[in-house]
C-alpha positions as CSV (number, residue, x, y, z in Angstrom):
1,X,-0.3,35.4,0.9
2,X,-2.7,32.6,-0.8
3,X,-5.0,34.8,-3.6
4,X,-7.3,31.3,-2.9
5,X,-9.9,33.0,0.1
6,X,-10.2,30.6,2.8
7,X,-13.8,29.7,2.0
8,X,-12.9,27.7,-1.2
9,X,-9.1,26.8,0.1
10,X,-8.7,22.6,-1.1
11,X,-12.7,22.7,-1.7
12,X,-12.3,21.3,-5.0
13,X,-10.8,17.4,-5.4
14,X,-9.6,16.5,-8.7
15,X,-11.3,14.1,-10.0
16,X,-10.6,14.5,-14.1
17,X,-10.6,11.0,-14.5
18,X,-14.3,10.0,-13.3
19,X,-17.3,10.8,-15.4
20,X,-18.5,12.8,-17.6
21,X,-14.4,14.4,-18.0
22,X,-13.4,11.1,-18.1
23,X,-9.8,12.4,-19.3
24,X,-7.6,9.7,-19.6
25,X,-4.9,9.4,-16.9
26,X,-2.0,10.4,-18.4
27,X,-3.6,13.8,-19.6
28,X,-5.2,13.9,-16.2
29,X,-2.4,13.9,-13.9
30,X,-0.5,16.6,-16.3
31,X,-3.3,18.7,-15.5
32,X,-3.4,18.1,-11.9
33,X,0.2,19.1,-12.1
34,X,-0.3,22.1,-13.9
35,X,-3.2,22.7,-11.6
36,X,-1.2,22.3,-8.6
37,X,1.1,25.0,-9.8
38,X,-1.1,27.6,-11.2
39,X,-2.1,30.9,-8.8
40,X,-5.3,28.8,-7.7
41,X,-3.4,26.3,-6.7
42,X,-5.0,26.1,-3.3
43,X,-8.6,25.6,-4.3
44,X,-7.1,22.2,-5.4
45,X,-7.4,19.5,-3.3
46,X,-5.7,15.5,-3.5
47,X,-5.9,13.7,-7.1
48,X,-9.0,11.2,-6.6
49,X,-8.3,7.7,-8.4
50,X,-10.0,4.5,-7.9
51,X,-8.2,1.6,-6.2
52,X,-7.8,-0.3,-9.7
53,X,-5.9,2.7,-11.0
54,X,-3.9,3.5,-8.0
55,X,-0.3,2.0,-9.2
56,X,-0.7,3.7,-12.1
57,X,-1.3,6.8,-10.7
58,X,2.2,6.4,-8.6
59,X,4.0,5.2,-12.1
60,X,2.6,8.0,-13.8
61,X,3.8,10.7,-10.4
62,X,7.1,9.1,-10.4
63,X,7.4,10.4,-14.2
64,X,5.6,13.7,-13.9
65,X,7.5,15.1,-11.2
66,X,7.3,13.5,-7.8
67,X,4.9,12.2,-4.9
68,X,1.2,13.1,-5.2
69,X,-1.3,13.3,-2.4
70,X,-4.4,10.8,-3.5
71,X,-7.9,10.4,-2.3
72,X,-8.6,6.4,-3.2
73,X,-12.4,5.7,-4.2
74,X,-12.7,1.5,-3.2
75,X,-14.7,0.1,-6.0
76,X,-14.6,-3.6,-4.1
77,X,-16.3,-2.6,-0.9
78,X,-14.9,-2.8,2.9
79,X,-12.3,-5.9,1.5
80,X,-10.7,-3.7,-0.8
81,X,-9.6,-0.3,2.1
82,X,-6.2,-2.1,3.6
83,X,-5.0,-3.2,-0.1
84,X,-5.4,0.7,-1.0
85,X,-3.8,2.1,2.3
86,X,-1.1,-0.4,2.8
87,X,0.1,0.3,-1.0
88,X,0.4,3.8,0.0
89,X,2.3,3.4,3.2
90,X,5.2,1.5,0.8
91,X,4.9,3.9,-2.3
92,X,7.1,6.7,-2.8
93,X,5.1,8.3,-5.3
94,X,1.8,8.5,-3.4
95,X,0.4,9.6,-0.3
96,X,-3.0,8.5,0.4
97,X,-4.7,10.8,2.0
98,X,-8.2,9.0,2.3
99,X,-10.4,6.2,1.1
100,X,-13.8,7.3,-0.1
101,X,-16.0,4.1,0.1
102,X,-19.5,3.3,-0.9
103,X,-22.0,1.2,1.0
104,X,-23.7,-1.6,-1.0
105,X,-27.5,-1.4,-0.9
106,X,-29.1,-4.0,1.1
107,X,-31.8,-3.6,3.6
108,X,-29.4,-2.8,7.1
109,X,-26.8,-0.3,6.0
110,X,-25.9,0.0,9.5
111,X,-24.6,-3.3,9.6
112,X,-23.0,-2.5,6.1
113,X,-21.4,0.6,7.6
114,X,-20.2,-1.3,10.6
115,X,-18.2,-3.6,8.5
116,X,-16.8,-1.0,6.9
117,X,-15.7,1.2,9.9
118,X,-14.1,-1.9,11.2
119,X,-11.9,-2.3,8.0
120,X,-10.9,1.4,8.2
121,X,-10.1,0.9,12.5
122,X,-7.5,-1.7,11.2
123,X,-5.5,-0.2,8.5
124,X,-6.2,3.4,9.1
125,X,-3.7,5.9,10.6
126,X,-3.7,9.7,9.8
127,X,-5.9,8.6,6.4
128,X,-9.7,10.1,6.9
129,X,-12.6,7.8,5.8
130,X,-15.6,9.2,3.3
131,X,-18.4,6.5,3.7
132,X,-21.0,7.1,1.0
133,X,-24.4,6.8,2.6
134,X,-27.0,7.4,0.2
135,X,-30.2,9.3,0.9
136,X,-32.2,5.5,0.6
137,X,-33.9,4.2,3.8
138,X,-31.5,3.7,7.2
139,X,-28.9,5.9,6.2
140,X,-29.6,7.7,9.5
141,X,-28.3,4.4,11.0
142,X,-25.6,4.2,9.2
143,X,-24.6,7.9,9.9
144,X,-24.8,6.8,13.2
145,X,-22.3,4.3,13.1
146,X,-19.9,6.3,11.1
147,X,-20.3,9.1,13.9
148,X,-19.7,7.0,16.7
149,X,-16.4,5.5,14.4
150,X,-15.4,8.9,14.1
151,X,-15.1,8.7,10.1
152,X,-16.8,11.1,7.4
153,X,-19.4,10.8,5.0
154,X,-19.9,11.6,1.5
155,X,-22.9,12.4,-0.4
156,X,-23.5,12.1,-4.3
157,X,-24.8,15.2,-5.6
158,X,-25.8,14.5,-9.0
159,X,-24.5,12.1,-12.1
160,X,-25.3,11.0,-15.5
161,X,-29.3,10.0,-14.8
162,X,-31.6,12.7,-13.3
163,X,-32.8,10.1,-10.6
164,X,-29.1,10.4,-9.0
165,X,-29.9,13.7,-8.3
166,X,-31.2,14.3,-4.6
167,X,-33.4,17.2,-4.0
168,X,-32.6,20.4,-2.1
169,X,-34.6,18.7,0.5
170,X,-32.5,15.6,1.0
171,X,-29.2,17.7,0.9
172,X,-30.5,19.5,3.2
173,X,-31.7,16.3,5.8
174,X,-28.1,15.3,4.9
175,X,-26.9,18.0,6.0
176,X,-28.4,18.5,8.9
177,X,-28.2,14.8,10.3
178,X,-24.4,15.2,9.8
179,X,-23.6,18.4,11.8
180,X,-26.3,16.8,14.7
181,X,-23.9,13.9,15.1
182,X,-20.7,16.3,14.0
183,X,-19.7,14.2,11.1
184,X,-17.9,15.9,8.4
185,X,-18.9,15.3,5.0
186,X,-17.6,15.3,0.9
187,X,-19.7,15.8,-2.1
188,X,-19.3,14.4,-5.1
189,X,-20.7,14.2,-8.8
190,X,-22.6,17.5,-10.8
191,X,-21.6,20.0,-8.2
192,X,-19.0,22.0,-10.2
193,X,-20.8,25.2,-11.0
194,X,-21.3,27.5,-7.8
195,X,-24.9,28.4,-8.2
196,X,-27.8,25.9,-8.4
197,X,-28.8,26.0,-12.1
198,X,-30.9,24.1,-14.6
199,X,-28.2,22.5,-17.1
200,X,-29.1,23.5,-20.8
201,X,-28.0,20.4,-22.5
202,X,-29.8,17.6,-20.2
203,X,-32.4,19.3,-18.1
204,X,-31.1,18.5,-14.6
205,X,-31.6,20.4,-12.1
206,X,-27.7,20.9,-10.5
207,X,-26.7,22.3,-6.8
208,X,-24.3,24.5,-6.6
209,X,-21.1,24.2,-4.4
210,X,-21.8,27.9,-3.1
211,X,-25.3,26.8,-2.2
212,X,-24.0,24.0,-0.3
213,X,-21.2,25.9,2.0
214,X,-23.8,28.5,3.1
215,X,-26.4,26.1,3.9
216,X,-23.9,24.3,5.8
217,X,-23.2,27.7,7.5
218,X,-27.1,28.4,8.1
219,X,-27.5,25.0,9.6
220,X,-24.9,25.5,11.8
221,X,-26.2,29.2,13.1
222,X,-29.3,27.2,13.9
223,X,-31.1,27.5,10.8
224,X,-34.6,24.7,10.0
225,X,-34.2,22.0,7.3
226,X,-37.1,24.1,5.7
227,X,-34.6,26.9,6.0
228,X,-31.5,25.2,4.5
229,X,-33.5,24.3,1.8
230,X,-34.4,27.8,0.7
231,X,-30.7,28.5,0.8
232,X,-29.9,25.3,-1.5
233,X,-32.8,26.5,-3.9
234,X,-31.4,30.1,-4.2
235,X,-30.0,30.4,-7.7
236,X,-28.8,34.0,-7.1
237,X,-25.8,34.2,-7.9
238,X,-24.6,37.6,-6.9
239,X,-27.0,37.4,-3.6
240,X,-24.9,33.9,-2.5
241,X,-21.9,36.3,-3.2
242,X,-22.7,38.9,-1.6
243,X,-23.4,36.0,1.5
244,X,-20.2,34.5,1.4
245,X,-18.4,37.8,1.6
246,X,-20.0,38.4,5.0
247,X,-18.8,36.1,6.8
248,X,-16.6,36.2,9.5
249,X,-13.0,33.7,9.5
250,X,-14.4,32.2,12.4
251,X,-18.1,31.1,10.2
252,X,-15.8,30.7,7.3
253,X,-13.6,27.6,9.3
254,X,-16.4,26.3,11.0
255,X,-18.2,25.9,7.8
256,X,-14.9,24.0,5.8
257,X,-14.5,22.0,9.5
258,X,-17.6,19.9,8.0
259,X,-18.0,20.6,4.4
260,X,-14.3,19.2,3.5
261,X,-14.2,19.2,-0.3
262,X,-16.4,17.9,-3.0
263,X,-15.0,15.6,-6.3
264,X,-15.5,17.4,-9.7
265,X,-14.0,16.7,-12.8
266,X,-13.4,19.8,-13.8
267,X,-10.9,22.1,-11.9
268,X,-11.7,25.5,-14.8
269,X,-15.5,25.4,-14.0
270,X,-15.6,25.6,-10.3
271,X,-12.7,28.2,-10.8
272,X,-14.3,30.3,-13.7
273,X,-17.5,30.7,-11.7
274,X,-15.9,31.8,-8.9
275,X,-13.9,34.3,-10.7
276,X,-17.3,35.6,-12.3
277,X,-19.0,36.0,-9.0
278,X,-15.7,38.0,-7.9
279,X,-14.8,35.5,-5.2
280,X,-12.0,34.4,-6.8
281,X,-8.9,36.4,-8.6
């Protein structure tokens, strides 16, 4: 029996290597390891590297222990997906598992999108796709061309400026816009606490991961963007507990169906506050 409830089961990539952890890769994938073996083990989800570090990732698997699952963040736009996926179909030290991509700005994202959905059509197989939208103007479109490829999106949550924070009220248009087209979605950068909170050493406001997974759940019981909102706003802690608890297996995998994961670079924090809320052995 997995002590991991089914709520948080893989919720949490590791991404130890990407800012502000920025833990350099050797120490990184020792931890993923140690991760990967620890009584949590399944609130883990694929080691996230960037396609630049990707062979060193497999060196560094082949010494550590054996083949790794990886999620591959392209850092040279649509060009750079086949490189990534074809190197994993010959490695024997890593699986990738899917390529996290983000658009470039420019004033049709659609067409941006389009490019890149046709890059994943030719390489992809049982990889997923994570096409990072943006909240900027057109990303509807652009949703809409990921939906119709049958890809996923990702979101960026937060980061090392208070402007790449979006508000509750984006998250929740994100939200929203993906489950009306029935797009799955990633999150990814300051969501590793549980609870939306006000971070004492910067002043940004953070979400919280918990926030996010019940106002997926309340948008998909029919809830309002205003609605969603509130629910993303909530910072109590023991009230979003008591929430999650509640609900049923059924709400529970309809809720990870579309919220897949989100990248943190910390594994202890989204653990620890899970254990604090009692969620979590």
């Amino acid at each position: 029996m997995s002590t991991v409830p089914a709520l948080f089961r893989h919720l949490v990539d590791d991404a130890a290597t990407f800012p502000p952890g920025n833990l350099p890769l050797p120490e990184a994938l020792a931890a993923h390891r140690a991760h990967r073996s620890a009584p949590y083990a399944e609130l883990v989800g694929p080691f996230v590297c960037t396609d630049e570090d990707l062979m060193k990732v497999a060196a560094g698997a082949a010494a550590t222990g054996g083949p790794l699952e990886v999620a591959v963040v392209i850092t040279g736009g649509a060009g750079g997906i086949a490189p990534a996926v074809r190197y994993g179909d010959r490695s024997a030290d890593v699986t990738v598992t899917a390529v996290e991509v983000r658009l470039r700005a420019e004033d049709d994202l659609s067409r941006n999108a389009l490019r890149v959905v046709r890059a994943c059509d030719d390489c992809l197989d049982e990889e997923n796709a994570f096409v990072e939208v943006g909240l900027d103007g057109g990303w509807q479109r652009a949703l809409d061309v990921i939906a119709d490829a049958g890809y996923s999106a990702k979101l960026r949550t937060g980061g090392l400026d208070a402007a790449l924070f979006p508000s509750a009220g984006q998250i929740a248009a994100f939200i929203t816009a993906c489950l009306d087209r029935e797009v799955a979605f990633k999150c990814t950068a300051g969501l590793h606490n549980a609870v939306r909170h006000t971070a004492s050493d910067t002043g940004f406001e953070h979400h919280g991961f918990l926030n996010v997974l019940l106002a997926t759940r309340a948008s998909l019981d029919g809830a309002e963007v205003d609605e969603v909102t509130a629910v993303l706003e909530d910072r109590d802690g023991e009230a979003l507990a008591a929430r999650a608890r509640e609900l049923t297996e059924q709400q529970v995998a309809g809720t990870r169906k579309w919220f897949t994961s989100f990248g943190s670079c910390s594994i202890e924090e989204p653990r620890q506050d899970l254990a604090a809320l009692g969620l979590l052995s």
